[in-house]
VMD Tcl script that builds the backbone (N, CA, C; Angstrom):
set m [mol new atoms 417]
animate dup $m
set s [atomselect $m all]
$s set {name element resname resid chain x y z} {
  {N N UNK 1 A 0.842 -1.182 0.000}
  {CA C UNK 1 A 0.000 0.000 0.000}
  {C C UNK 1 A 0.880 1.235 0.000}
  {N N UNK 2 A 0.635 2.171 -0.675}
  {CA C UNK 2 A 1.335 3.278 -0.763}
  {C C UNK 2 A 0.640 4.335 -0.233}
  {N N UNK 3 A 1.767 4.684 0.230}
  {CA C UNK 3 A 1.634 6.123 1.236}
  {C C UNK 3 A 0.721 7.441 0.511}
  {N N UNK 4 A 0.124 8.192 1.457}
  {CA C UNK 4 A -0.668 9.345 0.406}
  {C C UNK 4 A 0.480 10.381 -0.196}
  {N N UNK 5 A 1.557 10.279 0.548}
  {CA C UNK 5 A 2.392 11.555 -0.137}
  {C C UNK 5 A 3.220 11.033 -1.387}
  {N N UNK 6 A 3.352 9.464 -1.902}
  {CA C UNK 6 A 3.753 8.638 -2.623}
  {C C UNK 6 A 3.007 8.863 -3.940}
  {N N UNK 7 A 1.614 8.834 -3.798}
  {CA C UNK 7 A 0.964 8.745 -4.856}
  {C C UNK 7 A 0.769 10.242 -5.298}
  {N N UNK 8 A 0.419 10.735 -6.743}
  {CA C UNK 8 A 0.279 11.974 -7.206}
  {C C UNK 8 A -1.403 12.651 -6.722}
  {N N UNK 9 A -1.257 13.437 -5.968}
  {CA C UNK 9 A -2.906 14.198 -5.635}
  {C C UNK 9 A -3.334 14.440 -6.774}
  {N N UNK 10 A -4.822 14.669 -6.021}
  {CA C UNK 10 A -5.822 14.759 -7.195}
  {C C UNK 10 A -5.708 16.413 -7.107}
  {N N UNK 11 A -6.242 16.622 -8.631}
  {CA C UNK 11 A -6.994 17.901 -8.810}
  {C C UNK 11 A -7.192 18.631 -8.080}
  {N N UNK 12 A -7.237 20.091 -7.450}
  {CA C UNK 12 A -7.919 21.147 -6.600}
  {C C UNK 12 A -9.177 22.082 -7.214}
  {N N UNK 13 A -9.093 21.632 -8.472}
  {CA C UNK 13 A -9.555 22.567 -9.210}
  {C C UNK 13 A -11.364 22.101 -9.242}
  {N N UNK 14 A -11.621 21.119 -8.923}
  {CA C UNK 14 A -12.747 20.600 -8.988}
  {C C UNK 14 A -13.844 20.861 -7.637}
  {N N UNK 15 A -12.805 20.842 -6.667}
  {CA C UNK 15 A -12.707 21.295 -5.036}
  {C C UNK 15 A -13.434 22.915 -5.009}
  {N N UNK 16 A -12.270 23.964 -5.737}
  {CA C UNK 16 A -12.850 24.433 -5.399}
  {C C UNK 16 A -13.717 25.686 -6.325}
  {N N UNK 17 A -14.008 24.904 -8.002}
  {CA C UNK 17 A -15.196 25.035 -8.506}
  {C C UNK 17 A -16.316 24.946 -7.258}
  {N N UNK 18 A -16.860 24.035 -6.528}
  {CA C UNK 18 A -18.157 23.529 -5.679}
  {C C UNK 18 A -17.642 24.383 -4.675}
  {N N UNK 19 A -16.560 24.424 -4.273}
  {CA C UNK 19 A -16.935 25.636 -3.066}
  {C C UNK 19 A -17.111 26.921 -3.512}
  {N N UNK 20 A -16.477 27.241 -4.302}
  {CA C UNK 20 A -17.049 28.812 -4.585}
  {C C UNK 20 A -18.491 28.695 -5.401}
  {N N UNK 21 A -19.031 27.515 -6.001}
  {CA C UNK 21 A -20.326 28.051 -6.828}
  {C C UNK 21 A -21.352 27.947 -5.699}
  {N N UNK 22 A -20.738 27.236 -4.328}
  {CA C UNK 22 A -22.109 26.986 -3.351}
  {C C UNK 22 A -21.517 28.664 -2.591}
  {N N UNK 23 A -20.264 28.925 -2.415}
  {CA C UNK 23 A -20.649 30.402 -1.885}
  {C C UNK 23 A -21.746 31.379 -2.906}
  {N N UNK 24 A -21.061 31.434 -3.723}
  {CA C UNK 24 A -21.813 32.371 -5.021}
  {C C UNK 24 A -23.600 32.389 -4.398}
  {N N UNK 25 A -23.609 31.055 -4.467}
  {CA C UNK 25 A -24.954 30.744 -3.817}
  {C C UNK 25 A -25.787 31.255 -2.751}
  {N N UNK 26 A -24.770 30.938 -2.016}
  {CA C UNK 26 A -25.548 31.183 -0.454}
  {C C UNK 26 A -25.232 33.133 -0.272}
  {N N UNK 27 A -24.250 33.852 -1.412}
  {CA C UNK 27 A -25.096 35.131 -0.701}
  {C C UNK 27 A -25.536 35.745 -2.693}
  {N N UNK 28 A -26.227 34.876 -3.101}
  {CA C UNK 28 A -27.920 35.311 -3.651}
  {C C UNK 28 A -26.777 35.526 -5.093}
  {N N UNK 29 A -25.633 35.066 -5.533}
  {CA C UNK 29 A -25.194 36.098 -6.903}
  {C C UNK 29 A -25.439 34.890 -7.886}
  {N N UNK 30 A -24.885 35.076 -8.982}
  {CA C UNK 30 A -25.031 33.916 -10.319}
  {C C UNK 30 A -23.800 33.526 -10.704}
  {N N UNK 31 A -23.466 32.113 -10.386}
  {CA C UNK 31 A -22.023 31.553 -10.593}
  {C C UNK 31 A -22.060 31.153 -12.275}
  {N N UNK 32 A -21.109 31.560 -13.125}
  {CA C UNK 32 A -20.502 31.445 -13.893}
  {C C UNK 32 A -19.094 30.720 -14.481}
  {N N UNK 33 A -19.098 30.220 -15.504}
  {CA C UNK 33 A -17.893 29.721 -15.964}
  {C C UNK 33 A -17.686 30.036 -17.274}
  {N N UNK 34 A -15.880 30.220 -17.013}
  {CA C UNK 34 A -15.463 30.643 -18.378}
  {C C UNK 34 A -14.728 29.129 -19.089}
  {N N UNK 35 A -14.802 28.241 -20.290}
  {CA C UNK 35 A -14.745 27.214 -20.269}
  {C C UNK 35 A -13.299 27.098 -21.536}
  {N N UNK 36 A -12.697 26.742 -21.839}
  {CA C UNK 36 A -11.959 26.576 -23.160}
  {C C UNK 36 A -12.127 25.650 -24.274}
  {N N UNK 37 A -13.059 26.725 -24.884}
  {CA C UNK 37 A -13.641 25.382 -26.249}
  {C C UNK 37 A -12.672 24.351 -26.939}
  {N N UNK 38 A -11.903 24.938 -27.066}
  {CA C UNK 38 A -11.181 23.968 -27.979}
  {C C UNK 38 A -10.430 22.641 -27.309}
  {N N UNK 39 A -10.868 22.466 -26.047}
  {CA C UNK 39 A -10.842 21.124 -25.452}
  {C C UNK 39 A -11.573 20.081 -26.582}
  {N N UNK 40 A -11.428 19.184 -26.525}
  {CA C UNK 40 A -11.905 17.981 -27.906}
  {C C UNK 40 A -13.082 17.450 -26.866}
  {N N UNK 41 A -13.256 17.570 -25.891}
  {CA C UNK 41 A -14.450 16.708 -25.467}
  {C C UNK 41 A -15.302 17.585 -24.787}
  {N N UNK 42 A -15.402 19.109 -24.870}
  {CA C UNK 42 A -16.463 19.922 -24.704}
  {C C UNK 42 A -17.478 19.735 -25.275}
  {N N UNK 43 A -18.666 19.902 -24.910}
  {CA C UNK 43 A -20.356 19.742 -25.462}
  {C C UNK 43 A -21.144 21.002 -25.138}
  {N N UNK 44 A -20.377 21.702 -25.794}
  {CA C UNK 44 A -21.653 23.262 -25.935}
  {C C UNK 44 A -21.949 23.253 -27.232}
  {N N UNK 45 A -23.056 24.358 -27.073}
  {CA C UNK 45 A -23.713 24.900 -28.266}
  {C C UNK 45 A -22.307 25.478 -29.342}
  {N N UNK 46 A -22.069 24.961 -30.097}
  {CA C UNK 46 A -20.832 25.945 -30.884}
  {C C UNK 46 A -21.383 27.371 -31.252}
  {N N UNK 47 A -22.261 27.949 -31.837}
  {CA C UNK 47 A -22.893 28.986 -31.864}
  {C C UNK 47 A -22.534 30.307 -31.008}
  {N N UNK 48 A -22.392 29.792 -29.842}
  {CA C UNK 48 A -22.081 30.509 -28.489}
  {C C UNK 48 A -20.805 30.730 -28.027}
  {N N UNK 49 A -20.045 30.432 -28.868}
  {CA C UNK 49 A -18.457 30.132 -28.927}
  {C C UNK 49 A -17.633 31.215 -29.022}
  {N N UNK 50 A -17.034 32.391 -28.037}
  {CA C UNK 50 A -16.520 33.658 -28.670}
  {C C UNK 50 A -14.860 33.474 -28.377}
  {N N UNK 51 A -14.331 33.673 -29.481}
  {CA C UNK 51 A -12.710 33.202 -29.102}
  {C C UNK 51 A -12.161 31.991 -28.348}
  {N N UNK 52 A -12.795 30.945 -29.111}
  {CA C UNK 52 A -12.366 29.984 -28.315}
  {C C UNK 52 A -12.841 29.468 -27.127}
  {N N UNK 53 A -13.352 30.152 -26.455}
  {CA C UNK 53 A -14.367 30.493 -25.187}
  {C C UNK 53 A -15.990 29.901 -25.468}
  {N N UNK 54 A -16.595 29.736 -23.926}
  {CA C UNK 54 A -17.864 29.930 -24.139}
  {C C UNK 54 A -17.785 30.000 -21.564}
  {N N UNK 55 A -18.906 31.270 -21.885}
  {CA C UNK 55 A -19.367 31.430 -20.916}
  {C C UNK 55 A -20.428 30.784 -20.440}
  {N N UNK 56 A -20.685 30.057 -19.276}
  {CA C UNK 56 A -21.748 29.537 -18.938}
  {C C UNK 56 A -22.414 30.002 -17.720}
  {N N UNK 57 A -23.737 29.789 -17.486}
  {CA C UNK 57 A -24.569 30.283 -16.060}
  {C C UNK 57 A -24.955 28.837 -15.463}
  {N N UNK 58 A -24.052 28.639 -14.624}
  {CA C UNK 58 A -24.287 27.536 -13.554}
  {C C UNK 58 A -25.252 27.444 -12.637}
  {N N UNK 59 A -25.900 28.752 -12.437}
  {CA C UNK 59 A -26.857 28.704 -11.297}
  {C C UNK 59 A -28.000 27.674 -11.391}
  {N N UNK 60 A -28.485 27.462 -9.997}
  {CA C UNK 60 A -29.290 26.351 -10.263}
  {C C UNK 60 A -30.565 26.679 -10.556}
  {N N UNK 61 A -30.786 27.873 -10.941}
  {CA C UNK 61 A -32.369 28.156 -11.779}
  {C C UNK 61 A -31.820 27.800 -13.664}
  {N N UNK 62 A -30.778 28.052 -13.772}
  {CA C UNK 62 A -30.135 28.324 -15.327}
  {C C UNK 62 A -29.388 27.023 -15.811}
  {N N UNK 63 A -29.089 26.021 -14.696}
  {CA C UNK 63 A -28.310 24.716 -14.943}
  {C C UNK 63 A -29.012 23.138 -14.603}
  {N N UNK 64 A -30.203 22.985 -15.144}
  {CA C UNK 64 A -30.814 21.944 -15.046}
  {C C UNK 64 A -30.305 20.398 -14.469}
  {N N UNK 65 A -30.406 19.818 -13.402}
  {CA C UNK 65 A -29.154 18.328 -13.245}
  {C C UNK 65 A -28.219 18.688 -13.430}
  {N N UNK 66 A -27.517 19.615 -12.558}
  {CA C UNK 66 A -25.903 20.096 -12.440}
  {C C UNK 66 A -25.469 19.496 -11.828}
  {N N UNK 67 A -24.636 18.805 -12.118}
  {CA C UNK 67 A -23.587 17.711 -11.714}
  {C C UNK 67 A -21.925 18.449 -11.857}
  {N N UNK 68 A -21.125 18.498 -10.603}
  {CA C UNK 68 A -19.956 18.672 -10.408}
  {C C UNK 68 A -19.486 17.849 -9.763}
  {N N UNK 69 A -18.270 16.786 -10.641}
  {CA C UNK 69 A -18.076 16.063 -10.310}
  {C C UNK 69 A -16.523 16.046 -10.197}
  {N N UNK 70 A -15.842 15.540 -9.753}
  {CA C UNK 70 A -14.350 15.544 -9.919}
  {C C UNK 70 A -13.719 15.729 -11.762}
  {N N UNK 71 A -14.449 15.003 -12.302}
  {CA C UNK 71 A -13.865 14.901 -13.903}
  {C C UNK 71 A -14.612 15.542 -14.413}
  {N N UNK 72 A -15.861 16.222 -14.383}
  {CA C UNK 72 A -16.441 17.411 -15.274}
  {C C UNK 72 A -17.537 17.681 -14.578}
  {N N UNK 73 A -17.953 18.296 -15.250}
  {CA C UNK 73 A -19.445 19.555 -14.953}
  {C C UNK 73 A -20.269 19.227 -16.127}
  {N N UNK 74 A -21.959 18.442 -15.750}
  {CA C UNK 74 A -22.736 18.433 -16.615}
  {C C UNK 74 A -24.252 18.892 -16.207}
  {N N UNK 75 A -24.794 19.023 -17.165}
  {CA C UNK 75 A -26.058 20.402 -16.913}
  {C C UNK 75 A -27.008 19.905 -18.349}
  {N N UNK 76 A -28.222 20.342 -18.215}
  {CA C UNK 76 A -29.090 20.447 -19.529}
  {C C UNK 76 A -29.149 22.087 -19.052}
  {N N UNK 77 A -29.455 22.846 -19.990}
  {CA C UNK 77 A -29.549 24.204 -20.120}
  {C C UNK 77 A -30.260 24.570 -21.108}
  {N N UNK 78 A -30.846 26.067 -21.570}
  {CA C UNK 78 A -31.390 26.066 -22.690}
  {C C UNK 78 A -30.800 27.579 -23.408}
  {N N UNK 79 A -30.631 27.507 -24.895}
  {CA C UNK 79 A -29.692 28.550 -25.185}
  {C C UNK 79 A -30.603 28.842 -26.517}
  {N N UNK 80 A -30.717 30.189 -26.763}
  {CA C UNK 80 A -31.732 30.441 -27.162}
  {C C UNK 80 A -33.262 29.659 -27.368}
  {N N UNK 81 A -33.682 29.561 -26.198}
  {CA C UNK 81 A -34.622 28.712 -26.105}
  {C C UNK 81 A -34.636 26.993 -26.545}
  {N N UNK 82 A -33.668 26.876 -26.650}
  {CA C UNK 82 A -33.538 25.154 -27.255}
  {C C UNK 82 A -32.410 24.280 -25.975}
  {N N UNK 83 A -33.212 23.586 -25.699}
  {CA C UNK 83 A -32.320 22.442 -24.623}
  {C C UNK 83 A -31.211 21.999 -25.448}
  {N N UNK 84 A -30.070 22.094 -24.661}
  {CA C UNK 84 A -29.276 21.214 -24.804}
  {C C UNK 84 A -28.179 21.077 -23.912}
  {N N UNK 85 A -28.052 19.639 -23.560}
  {CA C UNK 85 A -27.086 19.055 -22.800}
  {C C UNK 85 A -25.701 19.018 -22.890}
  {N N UNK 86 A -25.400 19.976 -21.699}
  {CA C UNK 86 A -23.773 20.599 -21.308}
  {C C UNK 86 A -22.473 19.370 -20.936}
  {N N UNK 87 A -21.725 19.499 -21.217}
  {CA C UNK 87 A -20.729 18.427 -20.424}
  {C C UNK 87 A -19.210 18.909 -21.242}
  {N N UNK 88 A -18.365 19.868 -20.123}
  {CA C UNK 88 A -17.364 20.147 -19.669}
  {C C UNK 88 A -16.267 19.380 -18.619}
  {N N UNK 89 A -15.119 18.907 -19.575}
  {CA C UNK 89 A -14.260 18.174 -18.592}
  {C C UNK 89 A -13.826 19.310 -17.408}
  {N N UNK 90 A -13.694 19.189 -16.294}
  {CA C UNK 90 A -12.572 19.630 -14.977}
  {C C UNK 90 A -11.620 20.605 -15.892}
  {N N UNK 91 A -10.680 20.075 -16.607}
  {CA C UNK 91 A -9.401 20.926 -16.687}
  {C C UNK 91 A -9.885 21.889 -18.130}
  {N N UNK 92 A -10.919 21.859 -18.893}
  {CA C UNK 92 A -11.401 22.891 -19.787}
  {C C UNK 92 A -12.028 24.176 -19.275}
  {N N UNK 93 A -12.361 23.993 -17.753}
  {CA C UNK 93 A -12.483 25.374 -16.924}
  {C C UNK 93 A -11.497 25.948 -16.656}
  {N N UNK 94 A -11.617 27.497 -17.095}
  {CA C UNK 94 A -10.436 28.442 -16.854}
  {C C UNK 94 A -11.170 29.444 -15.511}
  {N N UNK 95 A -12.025 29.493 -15.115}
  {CA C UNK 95 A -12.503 30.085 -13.775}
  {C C UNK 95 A -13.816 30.213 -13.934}
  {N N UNK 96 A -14.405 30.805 -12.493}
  {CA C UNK 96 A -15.633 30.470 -11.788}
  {C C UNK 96 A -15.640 32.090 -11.241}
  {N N UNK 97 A -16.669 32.769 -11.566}
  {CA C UNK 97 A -16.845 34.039 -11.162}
  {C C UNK 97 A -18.502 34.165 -11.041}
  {N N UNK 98 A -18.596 35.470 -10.064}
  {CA C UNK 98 A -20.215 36.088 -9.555}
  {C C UNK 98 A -20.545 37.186 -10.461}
  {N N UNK 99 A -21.646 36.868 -11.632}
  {CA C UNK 99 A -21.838 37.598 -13.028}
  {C C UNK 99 A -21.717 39.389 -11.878}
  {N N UNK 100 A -23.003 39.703 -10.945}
  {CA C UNK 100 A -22.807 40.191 -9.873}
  {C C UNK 100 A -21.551 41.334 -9.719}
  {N N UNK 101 A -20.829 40.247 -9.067}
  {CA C UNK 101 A -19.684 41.090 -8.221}
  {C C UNK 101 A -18.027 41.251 -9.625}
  {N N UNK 102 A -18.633 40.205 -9.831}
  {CA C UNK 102 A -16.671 39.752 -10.922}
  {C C UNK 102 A -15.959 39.078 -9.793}
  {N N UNK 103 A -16.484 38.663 -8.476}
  {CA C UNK 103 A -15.308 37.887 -7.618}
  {C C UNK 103 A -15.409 36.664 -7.953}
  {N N UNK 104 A -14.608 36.020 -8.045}
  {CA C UNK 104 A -14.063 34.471 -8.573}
  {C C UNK 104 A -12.882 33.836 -8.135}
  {N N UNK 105 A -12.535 33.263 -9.250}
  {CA C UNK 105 A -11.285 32.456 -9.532}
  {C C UNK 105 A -11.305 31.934 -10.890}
  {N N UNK 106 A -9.287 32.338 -11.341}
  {CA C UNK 106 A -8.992 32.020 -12.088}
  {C C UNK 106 A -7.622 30.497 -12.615}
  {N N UNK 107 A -8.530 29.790 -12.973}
  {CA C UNK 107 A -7.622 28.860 -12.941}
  {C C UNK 107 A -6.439 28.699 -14.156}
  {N N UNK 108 A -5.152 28.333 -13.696}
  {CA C UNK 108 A -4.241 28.115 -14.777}
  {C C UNK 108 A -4.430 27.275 -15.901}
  {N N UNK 109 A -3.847 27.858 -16.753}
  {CA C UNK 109 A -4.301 26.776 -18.147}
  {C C UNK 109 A -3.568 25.312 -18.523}
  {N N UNK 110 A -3.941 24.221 -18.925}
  {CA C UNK 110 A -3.105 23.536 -19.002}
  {C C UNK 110 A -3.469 22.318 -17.232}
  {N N UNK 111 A -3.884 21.023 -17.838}
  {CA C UNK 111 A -4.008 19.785 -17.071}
  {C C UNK 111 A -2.856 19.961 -15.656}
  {N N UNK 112 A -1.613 19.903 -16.471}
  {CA C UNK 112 A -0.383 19.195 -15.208}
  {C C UNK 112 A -0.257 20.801 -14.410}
  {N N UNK 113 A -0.183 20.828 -13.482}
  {CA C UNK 113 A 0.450 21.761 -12.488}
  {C C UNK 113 A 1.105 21.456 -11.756}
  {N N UNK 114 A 2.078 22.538 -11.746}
  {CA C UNK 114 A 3.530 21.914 -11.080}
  {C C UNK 114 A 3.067 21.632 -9.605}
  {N N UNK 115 A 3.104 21.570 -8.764}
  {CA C UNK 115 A 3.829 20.691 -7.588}
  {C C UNK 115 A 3.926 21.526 -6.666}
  {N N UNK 116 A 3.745 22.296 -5.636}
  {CA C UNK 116 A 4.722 23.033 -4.682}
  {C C UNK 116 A 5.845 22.057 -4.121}
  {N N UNK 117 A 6.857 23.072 -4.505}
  {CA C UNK 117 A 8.024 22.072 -3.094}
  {C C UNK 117 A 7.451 21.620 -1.769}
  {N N UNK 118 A 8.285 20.411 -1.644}
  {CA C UNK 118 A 8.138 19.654 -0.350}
  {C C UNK 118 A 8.433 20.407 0.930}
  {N N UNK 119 A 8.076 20.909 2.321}
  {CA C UNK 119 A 8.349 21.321 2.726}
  {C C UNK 119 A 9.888 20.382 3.347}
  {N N UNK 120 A 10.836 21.289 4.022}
  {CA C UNK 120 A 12.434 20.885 4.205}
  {C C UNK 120 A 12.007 19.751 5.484}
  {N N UNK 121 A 13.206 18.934 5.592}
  {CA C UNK 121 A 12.867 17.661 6.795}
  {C C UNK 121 A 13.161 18.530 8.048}
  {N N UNK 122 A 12.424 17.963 8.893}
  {CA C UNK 122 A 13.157 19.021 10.254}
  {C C UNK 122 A 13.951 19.067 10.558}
  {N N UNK 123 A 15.133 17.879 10.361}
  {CA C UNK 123 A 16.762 18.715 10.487}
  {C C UNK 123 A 17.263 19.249 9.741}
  {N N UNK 124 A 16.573 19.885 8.640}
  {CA C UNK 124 A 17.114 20.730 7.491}
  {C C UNK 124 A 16.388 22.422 8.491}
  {N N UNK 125 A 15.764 22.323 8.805}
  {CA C UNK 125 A 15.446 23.567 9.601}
  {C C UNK 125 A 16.008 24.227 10.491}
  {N N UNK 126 A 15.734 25.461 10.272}
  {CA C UNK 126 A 17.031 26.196 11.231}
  {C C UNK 126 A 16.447 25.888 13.008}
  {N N UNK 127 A 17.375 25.786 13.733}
  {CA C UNK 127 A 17.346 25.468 14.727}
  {C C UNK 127 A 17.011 26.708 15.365}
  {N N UNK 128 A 15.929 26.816 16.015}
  {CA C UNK 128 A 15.230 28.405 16.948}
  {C C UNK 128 A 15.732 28.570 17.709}
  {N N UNK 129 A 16.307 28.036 18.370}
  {CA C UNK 129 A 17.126 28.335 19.484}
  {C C UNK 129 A 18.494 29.149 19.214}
  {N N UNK 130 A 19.235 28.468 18.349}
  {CA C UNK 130 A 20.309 29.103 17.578}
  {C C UNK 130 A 20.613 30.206 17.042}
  {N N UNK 131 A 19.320 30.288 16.086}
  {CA C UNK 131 A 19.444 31.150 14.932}
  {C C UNK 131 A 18.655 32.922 15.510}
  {N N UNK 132 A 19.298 33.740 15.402}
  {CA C UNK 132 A 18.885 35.361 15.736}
  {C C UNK 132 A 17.529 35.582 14.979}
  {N N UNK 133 A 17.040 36.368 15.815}
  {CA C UNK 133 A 15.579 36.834 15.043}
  {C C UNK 133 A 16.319 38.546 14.094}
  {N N UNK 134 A 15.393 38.416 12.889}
  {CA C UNK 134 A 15.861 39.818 12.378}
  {C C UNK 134 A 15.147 40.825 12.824}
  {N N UNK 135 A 14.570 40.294 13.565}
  {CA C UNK 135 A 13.250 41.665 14.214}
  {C C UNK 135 A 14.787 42.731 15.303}
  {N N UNK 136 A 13.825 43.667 14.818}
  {CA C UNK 136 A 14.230 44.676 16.145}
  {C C UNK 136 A 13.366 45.444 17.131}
  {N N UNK 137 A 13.853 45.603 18.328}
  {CA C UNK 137 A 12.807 46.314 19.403}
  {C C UNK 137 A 12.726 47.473 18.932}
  {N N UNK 138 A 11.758 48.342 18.937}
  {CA C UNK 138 A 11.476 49.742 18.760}
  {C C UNK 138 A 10.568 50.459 19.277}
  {N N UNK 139 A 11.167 51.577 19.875}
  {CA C UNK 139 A 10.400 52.245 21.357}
  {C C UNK 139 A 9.618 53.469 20.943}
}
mol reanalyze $m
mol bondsrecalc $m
mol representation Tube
mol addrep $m
């Protein structure tokens, strides 16, 4: 069995799509997504397509069976009056914003994201006791 820090983490990006569209929510605004069409397994209206792009209204009056799931976001919706069924992979979202306010998030482009460094082992750490503070007193 392998350790959790062994194996590669999942996604954040899926995380915290659902937390910010349930904030968006709970104070009354309209969560949005900006999506990157030219993903090969996007399912929008092409019509609606501006630069590559297509904006969507996630809210749950505007997103029929909205499903956010770790690997995509799917919805029936209706766009100029005609149903049709949404389905956006996870990493074809470029951010999640309040039509509202403009507060969001913008996510980086591109599946792999690097990694933060590991934090140092604790005997690689400076020893507190040892080491001077750079602070100074000031009266």
């Amino acid at each position: 069995m392998s350790s959790p820090s062994s194996s590669p983490s999942k996604s954040k990006r899926p995380y915290l799509i659902r937390a910010m569209h349930e904030w968006m929510g709970d104070n009354g605004h309209t969560p949005h997504i900006v999506i990157d069409a030219s993903v090969d397994t996007v399912t929008v209206p092409q019509e609606h397509i501006k630069d590559g792009k297509i904006i969507l209204n996630i809210s749950q009056s505007a997103a029929h069976n909205l499903k956010l799931t770790n690997s995509a976001i799917s919805f029936r919706a209706r766009f100029s009056g005609v149903p049709f069924d949404v389905w956006v992979p996870i990493a074809s979202v470029l951010g999640i914003y309040a039509k509202e306010t403009g507060q969001g998030m913008i996510f980086s482009h591109g599946v792999e994201q690097p990694e933060p460094p590991e934090p140092p082992e604790p005997e690689e750490r400076e020893n507190p006791k040892t080491s001077r503070s750079h602070l100074k007193l000031v009266k």
